[in-house]
C-alpha positions in Angstrom: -64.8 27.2 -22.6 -61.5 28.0 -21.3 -62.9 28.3 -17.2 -64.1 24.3 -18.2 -60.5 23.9 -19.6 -58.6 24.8 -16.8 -61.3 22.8 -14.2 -60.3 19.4 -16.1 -56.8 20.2 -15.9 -56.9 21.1 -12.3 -58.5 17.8 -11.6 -56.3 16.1 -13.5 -53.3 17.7 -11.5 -55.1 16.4 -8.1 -55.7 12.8 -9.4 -51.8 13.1 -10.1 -50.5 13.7 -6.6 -53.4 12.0 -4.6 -52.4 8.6 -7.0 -48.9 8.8 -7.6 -48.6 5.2 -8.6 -50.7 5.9 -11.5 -46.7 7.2 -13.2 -44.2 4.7 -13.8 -40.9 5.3 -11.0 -37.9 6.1 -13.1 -34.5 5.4 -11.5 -33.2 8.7 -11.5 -30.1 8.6 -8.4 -28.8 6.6 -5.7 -27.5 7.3 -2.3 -24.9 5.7 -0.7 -23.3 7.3 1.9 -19.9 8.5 3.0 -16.9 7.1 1.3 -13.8 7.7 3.1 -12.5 6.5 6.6 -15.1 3.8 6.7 -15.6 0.9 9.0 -13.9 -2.5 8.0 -17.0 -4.0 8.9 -19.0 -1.2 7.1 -22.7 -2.6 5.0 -23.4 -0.5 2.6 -26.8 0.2 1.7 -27.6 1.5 -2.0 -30.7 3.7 -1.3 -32.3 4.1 -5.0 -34.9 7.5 -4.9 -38.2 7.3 -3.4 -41.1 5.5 -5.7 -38.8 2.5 -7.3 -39.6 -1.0 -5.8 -36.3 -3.0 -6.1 -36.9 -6.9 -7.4 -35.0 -9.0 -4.7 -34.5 -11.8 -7.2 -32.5 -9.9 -9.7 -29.8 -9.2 -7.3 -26.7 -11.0 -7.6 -23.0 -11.3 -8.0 -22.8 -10.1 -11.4 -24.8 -6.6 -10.5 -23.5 -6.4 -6.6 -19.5 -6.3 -6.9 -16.8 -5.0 -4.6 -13.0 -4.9 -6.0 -10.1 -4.0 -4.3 -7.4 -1.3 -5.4 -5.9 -4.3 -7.7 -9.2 -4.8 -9.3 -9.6 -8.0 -7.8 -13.0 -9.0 -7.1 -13.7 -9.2 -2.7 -15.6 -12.0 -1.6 -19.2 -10.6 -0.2 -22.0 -12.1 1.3 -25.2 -11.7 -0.9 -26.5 -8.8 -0.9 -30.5 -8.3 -0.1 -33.4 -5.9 0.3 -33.6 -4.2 3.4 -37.2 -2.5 2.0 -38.7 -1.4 -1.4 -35.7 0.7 -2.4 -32.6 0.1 -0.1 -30.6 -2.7 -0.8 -27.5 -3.9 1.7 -24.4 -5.2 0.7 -22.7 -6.8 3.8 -18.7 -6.5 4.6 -16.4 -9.7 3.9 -17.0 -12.2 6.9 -13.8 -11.3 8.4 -13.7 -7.1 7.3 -12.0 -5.3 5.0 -8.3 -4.5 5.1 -7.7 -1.3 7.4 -6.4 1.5 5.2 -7.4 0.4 1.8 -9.1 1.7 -1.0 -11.9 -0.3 -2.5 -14.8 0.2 -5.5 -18.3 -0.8 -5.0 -20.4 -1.4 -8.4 -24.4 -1.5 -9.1 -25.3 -2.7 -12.4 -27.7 -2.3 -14.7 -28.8 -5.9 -14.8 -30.8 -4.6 -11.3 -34.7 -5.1 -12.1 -37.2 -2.8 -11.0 -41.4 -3.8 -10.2 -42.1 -0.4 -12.6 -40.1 -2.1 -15.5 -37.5 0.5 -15.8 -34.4 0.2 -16.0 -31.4 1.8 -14.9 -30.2 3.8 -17.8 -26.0 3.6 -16.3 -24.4 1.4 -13.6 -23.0 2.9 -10.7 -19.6 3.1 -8.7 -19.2 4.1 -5.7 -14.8 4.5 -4.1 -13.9 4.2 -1.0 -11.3 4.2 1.7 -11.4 2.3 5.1 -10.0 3.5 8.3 -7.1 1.9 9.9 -8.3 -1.3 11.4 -8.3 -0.2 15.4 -7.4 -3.5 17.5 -8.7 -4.7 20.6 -7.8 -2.7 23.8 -5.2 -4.0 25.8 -5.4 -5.5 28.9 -5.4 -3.5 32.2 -2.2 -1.7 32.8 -0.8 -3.2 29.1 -0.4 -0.8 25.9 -0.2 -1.6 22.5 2.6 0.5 20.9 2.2 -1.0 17.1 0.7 -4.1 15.8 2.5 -5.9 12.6 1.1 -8.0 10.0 2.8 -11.3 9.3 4.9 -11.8 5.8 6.0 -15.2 6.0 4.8 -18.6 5.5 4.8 -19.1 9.3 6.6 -17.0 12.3 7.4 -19.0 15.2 6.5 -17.2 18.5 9.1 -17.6 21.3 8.9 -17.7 25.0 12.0 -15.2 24.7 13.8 -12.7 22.4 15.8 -15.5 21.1 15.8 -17.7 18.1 17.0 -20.5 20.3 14.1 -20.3 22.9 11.3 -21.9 23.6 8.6 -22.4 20.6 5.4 -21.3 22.0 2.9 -21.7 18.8 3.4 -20.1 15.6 1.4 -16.9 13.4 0.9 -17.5 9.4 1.2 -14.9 7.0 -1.4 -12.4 7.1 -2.4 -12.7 10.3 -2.2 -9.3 12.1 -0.4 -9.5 15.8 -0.6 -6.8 18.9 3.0 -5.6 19.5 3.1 -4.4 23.5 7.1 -3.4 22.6 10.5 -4.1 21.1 13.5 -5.5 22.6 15.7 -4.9 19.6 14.5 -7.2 16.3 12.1 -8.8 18.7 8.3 -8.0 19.6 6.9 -8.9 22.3 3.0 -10.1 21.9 0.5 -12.4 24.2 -0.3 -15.3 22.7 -2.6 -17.6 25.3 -2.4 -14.9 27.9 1.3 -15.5 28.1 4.1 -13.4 27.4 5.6 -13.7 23.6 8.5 -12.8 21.3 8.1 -13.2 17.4 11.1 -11.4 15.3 10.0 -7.9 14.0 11.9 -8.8 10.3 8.8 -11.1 9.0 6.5 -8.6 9.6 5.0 -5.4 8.2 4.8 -3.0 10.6 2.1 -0.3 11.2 2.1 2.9 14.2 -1.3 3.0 16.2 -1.1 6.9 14.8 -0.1 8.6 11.7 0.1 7.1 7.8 1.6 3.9 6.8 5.6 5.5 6.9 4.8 6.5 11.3 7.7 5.0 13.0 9.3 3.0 10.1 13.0 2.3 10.4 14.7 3.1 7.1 17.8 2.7 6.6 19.1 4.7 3.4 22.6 3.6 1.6 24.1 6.3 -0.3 26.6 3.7 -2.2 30.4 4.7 -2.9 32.3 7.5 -0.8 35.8 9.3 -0.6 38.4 8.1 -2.3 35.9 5.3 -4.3 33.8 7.6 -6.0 31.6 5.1 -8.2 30.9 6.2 -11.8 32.1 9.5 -13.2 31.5 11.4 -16.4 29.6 14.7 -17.6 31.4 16.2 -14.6 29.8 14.5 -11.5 31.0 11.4 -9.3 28.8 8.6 -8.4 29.6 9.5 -4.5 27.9 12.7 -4.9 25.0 11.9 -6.4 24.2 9.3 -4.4 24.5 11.5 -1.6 22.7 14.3 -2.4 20.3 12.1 -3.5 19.7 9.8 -0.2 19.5 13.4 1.8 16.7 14.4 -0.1 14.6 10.9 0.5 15.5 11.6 4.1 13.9 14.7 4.4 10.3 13.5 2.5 10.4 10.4 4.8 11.5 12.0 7.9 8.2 14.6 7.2 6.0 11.8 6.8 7.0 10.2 10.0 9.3 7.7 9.4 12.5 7.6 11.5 15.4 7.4 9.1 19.1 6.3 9.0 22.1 6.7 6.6 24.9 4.6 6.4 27.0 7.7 5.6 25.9 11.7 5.9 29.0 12.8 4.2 31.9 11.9 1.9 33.0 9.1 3.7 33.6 5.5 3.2 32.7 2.2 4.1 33.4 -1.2 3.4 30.2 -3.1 2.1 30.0 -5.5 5.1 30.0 -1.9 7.5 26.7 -0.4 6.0 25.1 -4.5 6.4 26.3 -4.3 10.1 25.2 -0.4 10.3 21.7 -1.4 9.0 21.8 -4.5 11.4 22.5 -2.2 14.6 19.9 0.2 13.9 17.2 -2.8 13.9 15.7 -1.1 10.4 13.2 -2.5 9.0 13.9 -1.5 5.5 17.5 -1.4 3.4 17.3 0.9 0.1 21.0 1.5 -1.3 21.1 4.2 -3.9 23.4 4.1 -6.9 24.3 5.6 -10.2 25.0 3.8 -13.2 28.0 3.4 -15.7 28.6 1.1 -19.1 28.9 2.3 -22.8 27.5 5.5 -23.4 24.3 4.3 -25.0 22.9 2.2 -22.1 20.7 4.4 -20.2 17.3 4.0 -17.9 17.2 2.6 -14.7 16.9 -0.7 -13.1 16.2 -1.6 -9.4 17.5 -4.9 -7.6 16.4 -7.4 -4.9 17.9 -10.7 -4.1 15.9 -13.9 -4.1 18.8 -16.6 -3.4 18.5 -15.8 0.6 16.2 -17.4 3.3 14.0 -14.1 4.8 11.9 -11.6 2.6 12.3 -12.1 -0.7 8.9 -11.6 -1.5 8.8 -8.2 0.6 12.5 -7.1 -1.0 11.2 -7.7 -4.5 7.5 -6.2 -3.8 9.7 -3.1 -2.4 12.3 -2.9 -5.4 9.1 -2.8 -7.9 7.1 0.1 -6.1 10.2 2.5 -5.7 11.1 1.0 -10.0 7.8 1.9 -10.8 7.9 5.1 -9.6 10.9 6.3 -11.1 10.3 5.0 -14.4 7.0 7.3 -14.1 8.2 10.7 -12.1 11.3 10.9 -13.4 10.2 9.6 -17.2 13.4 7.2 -17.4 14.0 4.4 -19.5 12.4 0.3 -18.1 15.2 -1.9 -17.4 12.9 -3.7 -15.4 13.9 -5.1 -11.5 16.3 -7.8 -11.9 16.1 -10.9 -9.1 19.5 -11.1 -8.4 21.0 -14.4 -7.7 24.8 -15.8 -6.0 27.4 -15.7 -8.4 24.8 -13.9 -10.9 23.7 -10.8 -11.8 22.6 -8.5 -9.1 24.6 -10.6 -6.4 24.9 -7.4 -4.5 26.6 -7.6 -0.9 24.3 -5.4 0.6 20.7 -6.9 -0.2 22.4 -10.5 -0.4 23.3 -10.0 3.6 20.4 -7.7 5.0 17.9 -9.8 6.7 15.2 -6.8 5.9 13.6 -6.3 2.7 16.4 -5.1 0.5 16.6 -3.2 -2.5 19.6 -1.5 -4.5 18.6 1.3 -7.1 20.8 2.0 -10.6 18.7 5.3 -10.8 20.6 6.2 -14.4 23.7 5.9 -16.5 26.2 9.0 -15.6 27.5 7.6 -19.0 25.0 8.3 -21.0 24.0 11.8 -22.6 20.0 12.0 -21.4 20.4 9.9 -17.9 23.1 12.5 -17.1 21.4 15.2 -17.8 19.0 14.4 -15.1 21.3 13.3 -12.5 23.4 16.5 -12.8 20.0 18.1 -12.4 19.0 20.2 -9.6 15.3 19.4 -10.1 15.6 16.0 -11.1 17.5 15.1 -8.1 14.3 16.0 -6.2 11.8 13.8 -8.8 14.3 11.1 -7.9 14.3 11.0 -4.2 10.1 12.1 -4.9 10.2 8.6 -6.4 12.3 6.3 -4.5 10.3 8.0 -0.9 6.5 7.3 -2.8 8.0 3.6 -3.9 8.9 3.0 -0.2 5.3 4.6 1.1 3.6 2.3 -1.5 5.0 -0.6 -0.5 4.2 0.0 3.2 0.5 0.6 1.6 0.6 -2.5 -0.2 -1.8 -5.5 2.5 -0.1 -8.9 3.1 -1.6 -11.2 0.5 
């Protein structure tokens, strides 16, 4: 009895793996590949396990999504069935941004021809490489391409503002930069020989991250004899100082070629660190202060100035990345980034006249018992300049809208 016992189940075994399809195919993983330093152009394809036919018609834009890193939804051709199990989802018709981090999602709403269903939906992260450009032209080299800010940049037949108009880029487009000749870049536009002005663009190395090459141009505010806000012991000048020095060095590691408008206790008139930052061609201005009022005001609040004709948009993007981060790192209290106006609050000299994407930083009240414990701080001086450097790296980080 147990010999015949032991036949049937045998047999049963064989009719098993000889007819596999005799089972229902259960859903059990899916493979999708590598997920960082892909391809702008990348399609993915969602490979579910072996034995699960996909149904083509259930696929759709509810079940197949891409967002970006500010969970907004990418616009992707239709994904379809490249065979029983593997299903492509093709890039946006014109890439993805270089650089960027994005999140693809397969839902459950997916059917299957074995009637299961998927018992979770499914995310998959990932990070594109830097977008590589076109090669030059024979005996040409790109040094850095940009990515254009404003509304329109007109493109000039020299580095002058008074030369001939050549055409025009809009914002977002992305422009080859073959080299600088002070705030101008030169670029071929029609095979012919082009300046646009470096100021409405954001500006990326061919090598190294997002900070690679980056003029910025740090403004420890106050010096000498003026020495700002005082209290608990310390003077604004100092602070400042100590601080700026510190966001050098993290910058300066990551790449970025950095200037101060002073190094030591010195002074300078308002319109001197403007012209310093003008001379050095930067292509960012962050002025760092300390704050002073009654003693129970206290947090921080950043500025940029909107009442001026070039890069508002980028000084006020700029101002809330480095806010963000200080708020957060250094656990101080939201004043929030005030748009500073003429005549108004915030009309600060030194964002009002800086053609670059500006930004002045109250990093706390000296004034006020809890702010000054941190700026008299050893360690929180470094969370500080931490936070004002990983502002100014995520705004560089942040694409052209």
């Amino acid at each position: 009895m147990t010999t015949r016992r032991s036949v049937v189940a045998f047999v049963g075994l064989l009719v098993l793996m000889l007819f596999p399809s005799v089972a229902k195919a259960e859903v059990t993983h899916i493979n999708m590949g590598e997920a960082d330093g892909v391809g702008v152009h990348k399609e993915w394809e969602v490979q579910f396990n072996e034995g699960v036919e996909v149904v083509e018609d259930s696929l759709s834009d509810v079940n197949i999504v891409v967002k970006d890193s500010n969970g907004e939804t990418v616009d992707v051709p239709d994904a379809y069935l490249k065979n029983k199990n593997t299903i492509v989802v093709p890039a946006p018709e014109n890439g993805y941004q270089g650089g960027q981090k994005y999140k693809l999602y397969v839902g459950k709403s997916i059917q299957f021809k074995s009637g299961v269903n998927m018992s979770d939906r499914y995310m998959k992260t990932f990070y594109t490489e830097r977008e590589i450009l076109d090669p030059p032209a024979p005996g040409e080299d790109v040094v850095s391409y940009g990515t254009v800010t404003s509304d329109t940049l007109n493109i000039r037949k020299g580095p002058d503002g008074s030369a001939e108009k050549l055409g025009q880029y809009v914002e977002g487009d992305r422009v080859e930069i073959y080299g600088f000749e002070g705030y101008w870049a030169q670029i071929r536009h029609n095979g012919e020989i082009g300046y646009v002005h470096k100021t409405y663009m954001k500006l990326r190395a061919l090598t190294g991250g997002v900070l690679q090459d980056q003029i910025i141009v740090l403004d420890p505010g106050h010096g000498d004899h003026d020495n700002g806000a005082s209290d608990h012991g310390g003077f604004e000048k100092d602070i400042n100082l100590d601080v700026s020095k510190r966001v050098y060095d993290i910058l300066e590691e990551k790449g970025a070629d950095v200037r101060m408008t002073r190094t030591d206790d010195t002074f300078l008139e308002l319109s001197e660190r403007v012209e310093y930052g003008d001379k050095q061609m930067g292509d960012l201005f962050v002025s760092i202060h300390t704050n002073a009022y009654v003693e129970s005001a206290h947090g921080t609040e950043s500025f940029c100035y909107v009442d001026k004709t070039s890069n508002v948009e980028e000084g006020c993007l700029l101002a809330e990345k480095i806010h963000e981060q200080i708020v957060d790192l250094v656990g101080m209290y939201d004043r929030g980034v005030v748009e500073g106006t003429r005549g108004g609050f915030g009309d600060f000299h030194v964002i009002r006249n800086t053609h670059t994407p500006s930004v002045l930083v109250e990093m706390g009240f000296l004034t006020n018992d809890g702010d000054a414990e941190k700026l008299m701080s050893d360690y929180y001086r470094d969370l500080y300049a931490q936070a004002i450097a990983t502002g100014i790296e995520n705004y560089y980080k942040e694409p052209v809208q």
